[in-house]
Backbone of each chain as ProteinMPNN parsed JSONL, in Angstrom:
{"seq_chain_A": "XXXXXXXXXXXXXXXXXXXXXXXXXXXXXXXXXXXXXXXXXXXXXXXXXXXXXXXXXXXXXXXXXXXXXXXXXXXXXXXXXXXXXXXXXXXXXXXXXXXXXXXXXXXXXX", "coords_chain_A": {"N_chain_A": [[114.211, 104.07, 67.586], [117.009, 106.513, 67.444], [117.505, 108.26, 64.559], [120.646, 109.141, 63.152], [120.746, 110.25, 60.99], [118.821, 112.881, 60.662], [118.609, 115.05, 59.088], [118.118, 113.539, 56.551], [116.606, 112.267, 56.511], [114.45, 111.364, 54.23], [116.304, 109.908, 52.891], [116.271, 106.621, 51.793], [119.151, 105.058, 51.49], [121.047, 107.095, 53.613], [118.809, 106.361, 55.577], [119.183, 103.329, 56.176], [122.018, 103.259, 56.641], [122.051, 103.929, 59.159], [121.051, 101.852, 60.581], [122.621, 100.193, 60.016], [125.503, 101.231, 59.458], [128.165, 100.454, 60.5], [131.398, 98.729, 60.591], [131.064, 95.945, 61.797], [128.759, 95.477, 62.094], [127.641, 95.016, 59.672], [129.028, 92.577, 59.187], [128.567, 90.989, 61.533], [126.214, 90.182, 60.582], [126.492, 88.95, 58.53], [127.787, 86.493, 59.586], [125.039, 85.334, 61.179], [124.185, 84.656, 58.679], [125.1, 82.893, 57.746], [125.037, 81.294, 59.369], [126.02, 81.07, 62.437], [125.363, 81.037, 65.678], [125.809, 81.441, 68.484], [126.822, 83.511, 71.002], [129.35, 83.101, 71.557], [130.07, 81.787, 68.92], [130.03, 84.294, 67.366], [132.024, 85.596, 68.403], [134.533, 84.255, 68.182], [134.557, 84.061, 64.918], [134.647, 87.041, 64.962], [137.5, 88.219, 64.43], [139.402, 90.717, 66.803], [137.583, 91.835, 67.895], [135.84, 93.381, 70.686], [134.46, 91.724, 73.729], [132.638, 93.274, 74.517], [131.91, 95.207, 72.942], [130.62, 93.738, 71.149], [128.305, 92.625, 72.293], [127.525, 95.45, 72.538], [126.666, 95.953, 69.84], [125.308, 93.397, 69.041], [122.713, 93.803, 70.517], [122.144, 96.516, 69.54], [121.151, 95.745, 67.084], [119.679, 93.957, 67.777], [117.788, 95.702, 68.874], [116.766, 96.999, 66.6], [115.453, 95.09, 65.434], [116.294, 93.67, 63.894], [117.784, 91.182, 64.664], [116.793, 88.405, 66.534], [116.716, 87.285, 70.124], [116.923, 84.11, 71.153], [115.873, 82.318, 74.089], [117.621, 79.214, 74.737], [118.451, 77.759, 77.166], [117.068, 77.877, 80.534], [118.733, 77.57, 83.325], [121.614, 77.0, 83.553], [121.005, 80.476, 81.836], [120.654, 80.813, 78.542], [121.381, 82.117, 75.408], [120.27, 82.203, 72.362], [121.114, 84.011, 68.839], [118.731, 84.808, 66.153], [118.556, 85.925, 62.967], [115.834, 87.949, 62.316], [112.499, 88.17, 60.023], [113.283, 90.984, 58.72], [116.089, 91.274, 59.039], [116.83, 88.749, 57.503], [115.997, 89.623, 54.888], [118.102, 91.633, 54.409], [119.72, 89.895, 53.107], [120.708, 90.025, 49.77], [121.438, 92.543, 50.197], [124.168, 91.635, 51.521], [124.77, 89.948, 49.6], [125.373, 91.432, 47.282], [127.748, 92.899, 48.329], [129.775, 90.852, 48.726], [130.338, 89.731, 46.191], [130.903, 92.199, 44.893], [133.351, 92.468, 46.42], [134.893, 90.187, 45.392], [135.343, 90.445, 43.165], [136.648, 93.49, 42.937], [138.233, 93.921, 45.19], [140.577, 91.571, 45.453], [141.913, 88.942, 47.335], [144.486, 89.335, 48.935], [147.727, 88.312, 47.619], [149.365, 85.151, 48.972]], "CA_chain_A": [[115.65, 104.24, 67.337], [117.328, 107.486, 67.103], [117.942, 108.533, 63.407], [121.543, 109.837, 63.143], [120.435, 111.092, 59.742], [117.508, 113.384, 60.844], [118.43, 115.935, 57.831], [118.568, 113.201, 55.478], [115.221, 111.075, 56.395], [114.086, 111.084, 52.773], [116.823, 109.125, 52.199], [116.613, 105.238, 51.954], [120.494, 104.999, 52.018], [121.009, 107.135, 54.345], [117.853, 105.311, 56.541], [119.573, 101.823, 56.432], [122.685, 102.964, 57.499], [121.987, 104.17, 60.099], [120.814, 101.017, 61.405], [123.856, 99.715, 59.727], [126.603, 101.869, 58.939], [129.452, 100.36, 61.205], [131.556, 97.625, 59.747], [130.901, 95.069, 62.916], [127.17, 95.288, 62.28], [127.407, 94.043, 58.513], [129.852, 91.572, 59.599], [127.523, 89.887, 62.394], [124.762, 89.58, 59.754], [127.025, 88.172, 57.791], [127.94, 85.019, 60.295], [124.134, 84.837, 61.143], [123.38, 84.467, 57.849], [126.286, 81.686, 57.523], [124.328, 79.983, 60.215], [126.155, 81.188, 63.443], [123.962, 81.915, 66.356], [126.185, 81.824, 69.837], [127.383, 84.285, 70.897], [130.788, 82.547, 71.521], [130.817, 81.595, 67.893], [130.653, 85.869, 66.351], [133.879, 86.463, 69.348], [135.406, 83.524, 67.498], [134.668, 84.546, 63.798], [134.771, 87.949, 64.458], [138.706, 88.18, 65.505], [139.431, 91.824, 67.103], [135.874, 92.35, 68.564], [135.581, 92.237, 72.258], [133.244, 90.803, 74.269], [131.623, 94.669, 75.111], [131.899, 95.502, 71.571], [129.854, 92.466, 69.965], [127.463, 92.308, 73.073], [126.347, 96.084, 71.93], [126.016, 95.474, 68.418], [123.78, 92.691, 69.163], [121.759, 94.855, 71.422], [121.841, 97.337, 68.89], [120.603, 95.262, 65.955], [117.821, 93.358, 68.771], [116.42, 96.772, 69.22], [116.543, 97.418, 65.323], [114.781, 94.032, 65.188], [117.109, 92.935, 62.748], [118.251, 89.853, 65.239], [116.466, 87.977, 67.746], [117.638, 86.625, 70.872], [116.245, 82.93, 71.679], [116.685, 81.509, 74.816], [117.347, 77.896, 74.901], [118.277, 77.177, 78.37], [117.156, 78.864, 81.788], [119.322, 77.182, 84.417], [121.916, 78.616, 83.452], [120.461, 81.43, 81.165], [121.868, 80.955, 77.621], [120.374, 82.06, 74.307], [121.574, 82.052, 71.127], [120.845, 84.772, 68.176], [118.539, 84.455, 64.721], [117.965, 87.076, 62.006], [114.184, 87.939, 62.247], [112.493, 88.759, 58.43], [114.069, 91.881, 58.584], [117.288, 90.58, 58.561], [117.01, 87.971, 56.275], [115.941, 90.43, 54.149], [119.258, 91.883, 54.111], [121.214, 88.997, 51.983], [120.998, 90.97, 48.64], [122.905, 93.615, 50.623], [125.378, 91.138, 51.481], [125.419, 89.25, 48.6], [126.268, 92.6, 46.449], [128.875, 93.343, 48.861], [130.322, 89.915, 48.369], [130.426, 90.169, 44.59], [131.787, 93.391, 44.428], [134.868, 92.057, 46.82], [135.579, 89.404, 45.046], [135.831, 90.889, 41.748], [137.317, 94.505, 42.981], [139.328, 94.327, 46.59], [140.698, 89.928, 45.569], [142.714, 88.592, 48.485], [145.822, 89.668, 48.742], [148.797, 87.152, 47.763], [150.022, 84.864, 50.16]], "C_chain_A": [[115.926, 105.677, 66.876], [117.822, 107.711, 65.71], [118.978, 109.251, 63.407], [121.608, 111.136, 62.088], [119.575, 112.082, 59.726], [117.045, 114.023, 59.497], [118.554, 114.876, 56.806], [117.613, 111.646, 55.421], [114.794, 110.26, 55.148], [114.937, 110.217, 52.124], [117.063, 107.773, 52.323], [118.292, 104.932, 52.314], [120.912, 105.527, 53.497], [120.252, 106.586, 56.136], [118.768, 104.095, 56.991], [120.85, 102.455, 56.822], [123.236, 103.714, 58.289], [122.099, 103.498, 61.269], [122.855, 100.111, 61.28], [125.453, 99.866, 59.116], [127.839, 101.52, 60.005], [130.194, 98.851, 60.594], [131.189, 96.527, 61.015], [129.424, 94.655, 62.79], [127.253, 94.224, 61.037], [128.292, 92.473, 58.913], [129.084, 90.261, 60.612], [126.54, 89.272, 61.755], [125.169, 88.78, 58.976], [127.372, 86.639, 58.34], [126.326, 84.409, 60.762], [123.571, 84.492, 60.021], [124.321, 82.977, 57.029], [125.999, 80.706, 58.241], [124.854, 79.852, 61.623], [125.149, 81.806, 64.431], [124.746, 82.052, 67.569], [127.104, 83.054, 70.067], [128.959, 83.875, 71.235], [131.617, 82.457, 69.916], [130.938, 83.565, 67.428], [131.705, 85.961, 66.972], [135.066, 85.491, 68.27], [135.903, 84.044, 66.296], [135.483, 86.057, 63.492], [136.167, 88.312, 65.524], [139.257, 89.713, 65.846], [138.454, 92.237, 67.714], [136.118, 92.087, 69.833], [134.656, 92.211, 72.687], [132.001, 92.241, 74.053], [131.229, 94.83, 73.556], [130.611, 94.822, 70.77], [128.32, 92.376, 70.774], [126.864, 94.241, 72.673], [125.958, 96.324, 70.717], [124.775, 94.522, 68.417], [122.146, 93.014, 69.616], [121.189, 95.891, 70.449], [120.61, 97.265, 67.853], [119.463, 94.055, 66.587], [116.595, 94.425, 68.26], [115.99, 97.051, 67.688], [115.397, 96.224, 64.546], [114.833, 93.3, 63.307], [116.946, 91.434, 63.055], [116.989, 89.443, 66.374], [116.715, 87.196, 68.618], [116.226, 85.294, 71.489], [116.586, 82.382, 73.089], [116.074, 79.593, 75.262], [117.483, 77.077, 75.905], [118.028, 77.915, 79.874], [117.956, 78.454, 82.687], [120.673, 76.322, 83.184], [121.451, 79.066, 82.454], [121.555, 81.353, 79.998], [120.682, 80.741, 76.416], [121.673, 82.014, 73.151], [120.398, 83.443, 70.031], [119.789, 84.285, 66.989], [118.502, 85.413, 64.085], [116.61, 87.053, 61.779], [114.013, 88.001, 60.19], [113.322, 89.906, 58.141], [115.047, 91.984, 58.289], [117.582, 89.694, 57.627], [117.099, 88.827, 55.229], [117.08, 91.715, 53.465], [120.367, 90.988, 53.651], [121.496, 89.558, 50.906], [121.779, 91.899, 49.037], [124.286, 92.847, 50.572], [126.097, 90.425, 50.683], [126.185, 90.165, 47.301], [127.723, 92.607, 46.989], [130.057, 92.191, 48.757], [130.691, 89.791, 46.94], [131.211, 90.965, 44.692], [133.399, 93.166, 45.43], [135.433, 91.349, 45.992], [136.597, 89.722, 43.809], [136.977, 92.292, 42.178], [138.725, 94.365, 44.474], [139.604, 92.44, 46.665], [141.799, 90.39, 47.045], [144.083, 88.606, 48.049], [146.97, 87.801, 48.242], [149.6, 86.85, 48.824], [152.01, 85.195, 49.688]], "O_chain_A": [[115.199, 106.133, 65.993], [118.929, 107.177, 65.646], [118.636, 110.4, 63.687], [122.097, 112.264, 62.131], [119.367, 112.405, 58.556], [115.98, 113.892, 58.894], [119.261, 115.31, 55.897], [117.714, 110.586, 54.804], [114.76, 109.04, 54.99], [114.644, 109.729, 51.033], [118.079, 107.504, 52.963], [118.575, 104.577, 53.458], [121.103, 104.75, 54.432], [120.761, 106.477, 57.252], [119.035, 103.963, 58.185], [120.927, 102.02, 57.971], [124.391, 104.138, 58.331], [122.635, 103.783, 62.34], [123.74, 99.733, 62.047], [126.233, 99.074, 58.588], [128.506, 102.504, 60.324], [129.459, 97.953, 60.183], [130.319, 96.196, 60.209], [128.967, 93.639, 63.314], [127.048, 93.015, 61.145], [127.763, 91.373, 58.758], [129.076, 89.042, 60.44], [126.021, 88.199, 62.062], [124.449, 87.857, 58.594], [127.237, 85.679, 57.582], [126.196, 83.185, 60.761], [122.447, 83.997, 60.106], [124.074, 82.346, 56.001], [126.386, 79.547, 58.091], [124.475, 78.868, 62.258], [124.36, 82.725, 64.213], [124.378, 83.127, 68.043], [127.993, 83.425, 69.3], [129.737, 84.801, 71.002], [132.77, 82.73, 69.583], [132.067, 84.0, 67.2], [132.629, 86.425, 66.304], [136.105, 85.914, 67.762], [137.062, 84.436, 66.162], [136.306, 86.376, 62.633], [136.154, 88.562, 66.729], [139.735, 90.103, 64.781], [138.628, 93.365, 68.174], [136.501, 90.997, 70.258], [133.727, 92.721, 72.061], [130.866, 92.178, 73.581], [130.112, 94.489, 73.168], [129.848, 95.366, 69.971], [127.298, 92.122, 70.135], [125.643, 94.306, 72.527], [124.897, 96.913, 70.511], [123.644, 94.733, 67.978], [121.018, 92.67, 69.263], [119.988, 96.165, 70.454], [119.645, 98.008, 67.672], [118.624, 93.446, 65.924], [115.48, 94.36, 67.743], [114.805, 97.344, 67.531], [114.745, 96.374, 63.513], [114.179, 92.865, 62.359], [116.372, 90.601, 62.354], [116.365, 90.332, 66.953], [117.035, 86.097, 68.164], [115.12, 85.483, 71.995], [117.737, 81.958, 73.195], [115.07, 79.028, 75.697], [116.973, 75.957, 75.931], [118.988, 78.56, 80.297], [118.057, 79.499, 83.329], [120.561, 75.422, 82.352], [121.265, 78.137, 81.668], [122.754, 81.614, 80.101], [119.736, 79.964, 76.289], [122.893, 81.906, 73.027], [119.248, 83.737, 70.359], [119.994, 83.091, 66.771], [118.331, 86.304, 64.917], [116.151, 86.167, 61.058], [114.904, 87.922, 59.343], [114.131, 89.761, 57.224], [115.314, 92.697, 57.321], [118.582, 89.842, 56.925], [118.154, 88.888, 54.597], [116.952, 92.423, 52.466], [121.576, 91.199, 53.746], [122.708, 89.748, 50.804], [122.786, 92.184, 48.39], [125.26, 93.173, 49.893], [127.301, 90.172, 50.688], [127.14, 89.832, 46.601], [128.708, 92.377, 46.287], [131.225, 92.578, 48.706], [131.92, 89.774, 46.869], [132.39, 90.622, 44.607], [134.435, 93.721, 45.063], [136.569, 91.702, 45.672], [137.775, 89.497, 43.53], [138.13, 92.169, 41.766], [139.893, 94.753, 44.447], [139.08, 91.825, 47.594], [142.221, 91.44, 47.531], [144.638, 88.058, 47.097], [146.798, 86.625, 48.563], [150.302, 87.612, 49.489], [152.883, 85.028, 50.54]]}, "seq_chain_B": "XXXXXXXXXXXXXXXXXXXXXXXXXXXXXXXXXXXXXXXXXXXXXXXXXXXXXXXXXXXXXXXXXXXXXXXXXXXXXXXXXXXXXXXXXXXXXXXXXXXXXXXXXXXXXX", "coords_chain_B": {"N_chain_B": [[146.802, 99.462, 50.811], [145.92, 99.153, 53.775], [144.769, 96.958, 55.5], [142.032, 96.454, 57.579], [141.153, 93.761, 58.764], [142.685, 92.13, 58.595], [142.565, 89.502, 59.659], [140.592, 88.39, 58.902], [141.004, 88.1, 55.712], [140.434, 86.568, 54.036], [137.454, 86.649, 53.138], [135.024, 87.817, 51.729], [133.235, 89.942, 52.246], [134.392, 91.195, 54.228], [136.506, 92.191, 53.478], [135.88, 94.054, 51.391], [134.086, 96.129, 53.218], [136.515, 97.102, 55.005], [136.905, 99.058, 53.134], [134.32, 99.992, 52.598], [133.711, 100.505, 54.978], [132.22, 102.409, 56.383], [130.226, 105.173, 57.334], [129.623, 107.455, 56.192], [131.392, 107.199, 53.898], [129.944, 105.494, 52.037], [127.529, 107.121, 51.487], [128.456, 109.291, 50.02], [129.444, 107.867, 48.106], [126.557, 106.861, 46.872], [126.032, 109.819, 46.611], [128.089, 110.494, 44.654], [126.879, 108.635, 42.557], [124.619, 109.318, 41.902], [124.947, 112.003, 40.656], [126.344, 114.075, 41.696], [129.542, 115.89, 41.477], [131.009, 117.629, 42.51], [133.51, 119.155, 45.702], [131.976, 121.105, 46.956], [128.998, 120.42, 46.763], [129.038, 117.959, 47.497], [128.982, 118.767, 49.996], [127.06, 120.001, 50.898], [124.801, 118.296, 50.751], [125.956, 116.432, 52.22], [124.681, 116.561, 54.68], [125.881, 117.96, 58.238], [128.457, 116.438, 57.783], [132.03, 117.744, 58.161], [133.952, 119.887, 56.56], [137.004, 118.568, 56.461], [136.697, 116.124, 56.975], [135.015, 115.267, 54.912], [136.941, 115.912, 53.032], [138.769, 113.976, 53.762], [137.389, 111.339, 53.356], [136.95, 111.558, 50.656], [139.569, 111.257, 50.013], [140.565, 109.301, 51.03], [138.833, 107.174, 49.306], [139.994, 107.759, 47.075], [142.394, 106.951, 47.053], [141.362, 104.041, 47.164], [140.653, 103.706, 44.832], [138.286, 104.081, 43.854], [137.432, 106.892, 43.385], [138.095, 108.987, 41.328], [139.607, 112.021, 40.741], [139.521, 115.041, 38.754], [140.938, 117.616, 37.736], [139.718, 120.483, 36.42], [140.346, 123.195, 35.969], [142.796, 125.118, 35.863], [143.766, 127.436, 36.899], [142.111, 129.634, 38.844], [143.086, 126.474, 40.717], [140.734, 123.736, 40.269], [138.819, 121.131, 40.918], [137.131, 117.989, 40.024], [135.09, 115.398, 41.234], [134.855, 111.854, 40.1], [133.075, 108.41, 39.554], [135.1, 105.648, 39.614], [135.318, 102.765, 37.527], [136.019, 100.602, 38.772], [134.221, 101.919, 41.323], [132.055, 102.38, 40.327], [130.682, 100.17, 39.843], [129.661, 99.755, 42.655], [127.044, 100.063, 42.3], [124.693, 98.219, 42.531], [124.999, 97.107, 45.128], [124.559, 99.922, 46.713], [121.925, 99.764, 45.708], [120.607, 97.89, 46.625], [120.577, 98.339, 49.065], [119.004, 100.674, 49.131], [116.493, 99.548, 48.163], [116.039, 97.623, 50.211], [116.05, 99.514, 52.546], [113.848, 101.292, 51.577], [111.765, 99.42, 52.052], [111.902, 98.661, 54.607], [112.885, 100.294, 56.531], [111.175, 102.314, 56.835], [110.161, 105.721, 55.936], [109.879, 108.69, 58.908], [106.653, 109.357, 60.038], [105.612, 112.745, 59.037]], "CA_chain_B": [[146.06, 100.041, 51.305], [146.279, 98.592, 54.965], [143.797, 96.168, 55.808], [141.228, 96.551, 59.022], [140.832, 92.783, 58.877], [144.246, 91.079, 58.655], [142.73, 87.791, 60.111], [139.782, 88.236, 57.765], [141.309, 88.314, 54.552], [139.498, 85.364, 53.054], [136.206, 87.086, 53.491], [135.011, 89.078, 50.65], [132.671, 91.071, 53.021], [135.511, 91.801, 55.708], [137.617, 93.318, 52.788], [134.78, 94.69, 51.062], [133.903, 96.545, 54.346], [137.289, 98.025, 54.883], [137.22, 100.117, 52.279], [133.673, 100.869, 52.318], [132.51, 100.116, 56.099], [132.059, 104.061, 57.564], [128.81, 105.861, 56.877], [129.447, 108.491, 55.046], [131.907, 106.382, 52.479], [128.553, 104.945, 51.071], [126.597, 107.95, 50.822], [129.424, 109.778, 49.055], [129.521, 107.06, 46.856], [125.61, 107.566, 46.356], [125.824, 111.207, 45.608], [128.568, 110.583, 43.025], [126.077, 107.691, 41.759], [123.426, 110.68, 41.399], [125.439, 112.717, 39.567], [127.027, 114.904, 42.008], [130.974, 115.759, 41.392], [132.148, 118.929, 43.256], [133.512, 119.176, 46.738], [130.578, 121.99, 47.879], [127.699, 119.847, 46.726], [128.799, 117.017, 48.722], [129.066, 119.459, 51.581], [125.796, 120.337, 50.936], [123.751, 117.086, 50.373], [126.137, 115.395, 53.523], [124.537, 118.083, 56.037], [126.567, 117.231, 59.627], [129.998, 116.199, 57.66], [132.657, 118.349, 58.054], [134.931, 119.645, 55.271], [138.398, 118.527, 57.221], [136.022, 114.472, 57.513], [134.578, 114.905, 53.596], [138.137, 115.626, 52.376], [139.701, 112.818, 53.953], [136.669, 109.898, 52.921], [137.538, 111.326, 49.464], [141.188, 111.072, 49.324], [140.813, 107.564, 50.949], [138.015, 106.464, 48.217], [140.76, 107.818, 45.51], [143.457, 105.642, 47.521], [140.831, 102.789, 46.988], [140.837, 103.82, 42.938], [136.783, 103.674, 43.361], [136.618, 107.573, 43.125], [139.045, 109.901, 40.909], [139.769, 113.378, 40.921], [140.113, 115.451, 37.715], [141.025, 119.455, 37.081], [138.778, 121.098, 35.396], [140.21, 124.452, 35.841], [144.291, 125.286, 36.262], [143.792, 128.794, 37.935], [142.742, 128.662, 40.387], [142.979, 124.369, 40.975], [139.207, 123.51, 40.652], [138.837, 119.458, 40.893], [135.642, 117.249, 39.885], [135.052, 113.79, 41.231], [134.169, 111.046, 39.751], [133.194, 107.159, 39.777], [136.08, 105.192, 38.349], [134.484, 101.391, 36.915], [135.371, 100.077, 40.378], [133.588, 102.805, 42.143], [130.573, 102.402, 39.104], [130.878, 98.442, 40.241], [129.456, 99.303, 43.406], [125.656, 100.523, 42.208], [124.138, 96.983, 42.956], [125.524, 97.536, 46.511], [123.637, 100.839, 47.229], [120.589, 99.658, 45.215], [120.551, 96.76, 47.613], [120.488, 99.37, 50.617], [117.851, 101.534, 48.909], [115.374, 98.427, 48.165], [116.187, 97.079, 51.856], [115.562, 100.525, 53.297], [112.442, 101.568, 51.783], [111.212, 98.602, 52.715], [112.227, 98.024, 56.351], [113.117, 101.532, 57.441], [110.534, 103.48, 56.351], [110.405, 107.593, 56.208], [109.251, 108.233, 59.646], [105.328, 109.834, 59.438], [105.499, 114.002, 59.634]], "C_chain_B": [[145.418, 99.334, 52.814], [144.676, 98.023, 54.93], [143.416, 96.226, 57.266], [141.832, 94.71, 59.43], [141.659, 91.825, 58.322], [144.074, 89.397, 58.518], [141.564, 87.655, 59.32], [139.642, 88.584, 56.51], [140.837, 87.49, 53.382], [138.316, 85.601, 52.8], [136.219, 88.352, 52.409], [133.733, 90.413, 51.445], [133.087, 91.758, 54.236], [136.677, 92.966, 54.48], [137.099, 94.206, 51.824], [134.629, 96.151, 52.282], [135.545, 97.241, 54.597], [137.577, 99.174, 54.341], [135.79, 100.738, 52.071], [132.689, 100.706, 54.106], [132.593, 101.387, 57.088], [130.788, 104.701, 56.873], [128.822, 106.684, 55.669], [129.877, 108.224, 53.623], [130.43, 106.315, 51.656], [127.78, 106.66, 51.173], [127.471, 108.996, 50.055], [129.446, 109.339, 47.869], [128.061, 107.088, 46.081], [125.711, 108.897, 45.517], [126.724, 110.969, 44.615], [127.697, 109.818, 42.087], [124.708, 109.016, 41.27], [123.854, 111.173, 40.886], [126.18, 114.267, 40.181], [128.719, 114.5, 41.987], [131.61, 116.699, 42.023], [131.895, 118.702, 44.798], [132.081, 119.918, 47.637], [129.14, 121.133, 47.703], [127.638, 118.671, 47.092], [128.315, 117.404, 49.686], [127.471, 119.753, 51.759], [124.724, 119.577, 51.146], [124.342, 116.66, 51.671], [125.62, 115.834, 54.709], [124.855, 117.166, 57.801], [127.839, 116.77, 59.441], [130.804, 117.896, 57.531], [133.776, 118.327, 56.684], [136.105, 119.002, 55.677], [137.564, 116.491, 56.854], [135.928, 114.252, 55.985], [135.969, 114.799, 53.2], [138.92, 114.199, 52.501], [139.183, 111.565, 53.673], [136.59, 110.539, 51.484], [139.176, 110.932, 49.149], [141.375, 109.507, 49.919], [139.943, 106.95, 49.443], [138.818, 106.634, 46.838], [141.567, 107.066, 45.916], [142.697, 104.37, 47.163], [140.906, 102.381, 45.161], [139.358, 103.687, 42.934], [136.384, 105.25, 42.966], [138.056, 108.514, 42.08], [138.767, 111.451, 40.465], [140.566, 113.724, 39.203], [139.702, 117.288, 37.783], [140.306, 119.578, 36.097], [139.036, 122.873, 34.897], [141.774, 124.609, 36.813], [144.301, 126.249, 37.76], [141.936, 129.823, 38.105], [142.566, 127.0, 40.56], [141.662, 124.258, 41.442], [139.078, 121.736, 40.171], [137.072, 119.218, 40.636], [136.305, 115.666, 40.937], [134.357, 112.973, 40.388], [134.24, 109.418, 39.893], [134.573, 106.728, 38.914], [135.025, 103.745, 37.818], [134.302, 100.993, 38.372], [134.436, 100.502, 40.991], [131.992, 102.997, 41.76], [129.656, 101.113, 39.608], [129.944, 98.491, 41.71], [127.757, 99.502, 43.749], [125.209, 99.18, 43.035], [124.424, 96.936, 44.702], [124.435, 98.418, 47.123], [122.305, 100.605, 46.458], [119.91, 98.566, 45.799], [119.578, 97.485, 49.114], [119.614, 99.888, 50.106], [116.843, 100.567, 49.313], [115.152, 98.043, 50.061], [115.265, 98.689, 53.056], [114.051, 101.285, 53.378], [111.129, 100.75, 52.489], [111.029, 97.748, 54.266], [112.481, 99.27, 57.121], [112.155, 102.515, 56.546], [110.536, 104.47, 56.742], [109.294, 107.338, 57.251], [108.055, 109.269, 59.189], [105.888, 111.694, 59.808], [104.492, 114.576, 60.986]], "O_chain_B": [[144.234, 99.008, 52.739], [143.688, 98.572, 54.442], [144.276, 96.081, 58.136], [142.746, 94.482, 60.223], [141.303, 90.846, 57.666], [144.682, 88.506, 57.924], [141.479, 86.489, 58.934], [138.665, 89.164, 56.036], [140.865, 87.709, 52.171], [137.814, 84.718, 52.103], [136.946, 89.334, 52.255], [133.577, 91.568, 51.049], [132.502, 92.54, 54.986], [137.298, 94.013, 54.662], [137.817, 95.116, 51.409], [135.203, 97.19, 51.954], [135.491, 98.346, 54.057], [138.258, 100.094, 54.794], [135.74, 101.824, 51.494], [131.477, 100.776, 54.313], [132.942, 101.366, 58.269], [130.618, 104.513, 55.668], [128.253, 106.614, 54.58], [129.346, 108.597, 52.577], [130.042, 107.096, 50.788], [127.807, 107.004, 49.991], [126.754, 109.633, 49.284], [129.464, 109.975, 46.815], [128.083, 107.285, 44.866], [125.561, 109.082, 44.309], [126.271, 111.209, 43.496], [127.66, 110.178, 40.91], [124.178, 109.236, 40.18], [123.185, 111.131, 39.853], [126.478, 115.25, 39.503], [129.202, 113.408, 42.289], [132.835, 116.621, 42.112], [130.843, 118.305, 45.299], [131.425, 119.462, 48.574], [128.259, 121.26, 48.553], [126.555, 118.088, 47.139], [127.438, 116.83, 50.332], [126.881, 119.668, 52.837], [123.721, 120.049, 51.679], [123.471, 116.428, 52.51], [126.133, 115.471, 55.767], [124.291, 116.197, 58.307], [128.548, 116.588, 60.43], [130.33, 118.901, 57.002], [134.249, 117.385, 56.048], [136.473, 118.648, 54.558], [138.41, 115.715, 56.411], [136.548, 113.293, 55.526], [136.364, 113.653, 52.987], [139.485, 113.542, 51.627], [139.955, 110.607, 53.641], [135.886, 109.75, 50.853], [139.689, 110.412, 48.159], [142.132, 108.675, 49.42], [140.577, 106.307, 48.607], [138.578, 106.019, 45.799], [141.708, 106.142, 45.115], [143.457, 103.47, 46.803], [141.101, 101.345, 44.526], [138.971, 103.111, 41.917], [135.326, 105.381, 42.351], [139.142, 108.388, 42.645], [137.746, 111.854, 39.908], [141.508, 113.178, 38.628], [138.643, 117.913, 37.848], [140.259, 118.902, 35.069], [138.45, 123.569, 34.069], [141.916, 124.339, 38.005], [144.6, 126.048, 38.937], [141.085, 130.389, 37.418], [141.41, 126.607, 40.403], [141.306, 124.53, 42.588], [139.297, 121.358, 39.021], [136.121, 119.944, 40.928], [137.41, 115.181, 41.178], [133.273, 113.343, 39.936], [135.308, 108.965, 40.304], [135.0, 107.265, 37.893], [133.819, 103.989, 37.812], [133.279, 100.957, 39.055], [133.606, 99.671, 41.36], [131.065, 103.476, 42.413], [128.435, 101.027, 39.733], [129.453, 97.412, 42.041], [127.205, 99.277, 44.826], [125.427, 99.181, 44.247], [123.435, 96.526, 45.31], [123.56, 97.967, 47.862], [121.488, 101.496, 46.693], [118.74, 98.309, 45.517], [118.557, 97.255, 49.763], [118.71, 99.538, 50.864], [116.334, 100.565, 50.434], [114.204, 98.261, 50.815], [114.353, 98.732, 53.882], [113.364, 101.678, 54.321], [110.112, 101.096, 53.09], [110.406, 96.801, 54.745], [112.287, 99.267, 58.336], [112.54, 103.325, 55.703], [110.864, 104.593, 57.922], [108.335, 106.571, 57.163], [108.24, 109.975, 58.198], [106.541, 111.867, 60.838], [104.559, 115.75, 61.35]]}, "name": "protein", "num_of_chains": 2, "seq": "XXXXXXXXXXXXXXXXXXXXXXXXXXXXXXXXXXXXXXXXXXXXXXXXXXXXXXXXXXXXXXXXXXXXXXXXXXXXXXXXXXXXXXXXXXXXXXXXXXXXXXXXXXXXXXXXXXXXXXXXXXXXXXXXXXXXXXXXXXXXXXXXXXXXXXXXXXXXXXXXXXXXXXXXXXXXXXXXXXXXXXXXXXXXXXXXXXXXXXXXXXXXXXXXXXXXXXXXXXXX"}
């Protein structure tokens, strides 16, 4: 994977988001880690995404071997997504980031 | 402060992510967590951001209230940054991403 960061290797932060510095990326990890795997359900969840959009994020975060793609039927060809270790290994990210919403950016009033 | 994610407003990592889901946001928010506060020693540490790009992911992060701007010096107008609590609030966040990174994106070999 190309490092966007080259000048800024040394840096763990900078490292990770690289892989994951777009909001669409955290967002997908976030429904696989909620227990979505088709790719029908992230177009659902994730409302504004289109098809191209979500299909190279996934691609993205394959090659990063964040996600991995299963396939469960050949005739017709249809897989579904999981979060390898790697990914799992990113819930403390998301569970910070969850925390710190709740408490700092609450949901607006209806 | 306009919301990306309109239809994902129930989601504390969709509104989370608005306000901090662009690259450089988070490592901005690092270097102030290190202990940098002046515009040039962002410029310096972000190497590849532009001043016209840094200015404007600070004056959003002060629109968010996570980073604030204080004079230090009338004449000529010399500004610091700094964390506000929110902006303090979001260590556990990037200490998430460090841990994650050293450990999954490692520095590549020289």
């Amino acid at each position: 994977m190309t490092r966007t960061y080259e000048t800024q290797q040394h840096c763990p932060v900078a490292r990770s988001l690289d892989v994951l510095g777009d909001r669409w990326t955290l967002l997908v990890i976030r429904d696989l880690g909620l227990g979505r795997t088709k790719f029908g359900e992230f177009l659902d969840s994730l409302e504004g995404i289109s098809p191209n959009l979500l299909s190279d994020r996934l691609k993205r975060l394959e090659e990063a071997t964040i996600v991995q793609r299963v396939f469960y039927s050949k005739h017709p060809p249809r897989a579904e997504y999981r979060l390898t270790e790697k990914g799992e290994a990113l819930r403390p990210v998301i569970e910070a980031i969850v925390a710190w919403g709740q408490r700092w950016e609450p949901q607006d009033a209806d």
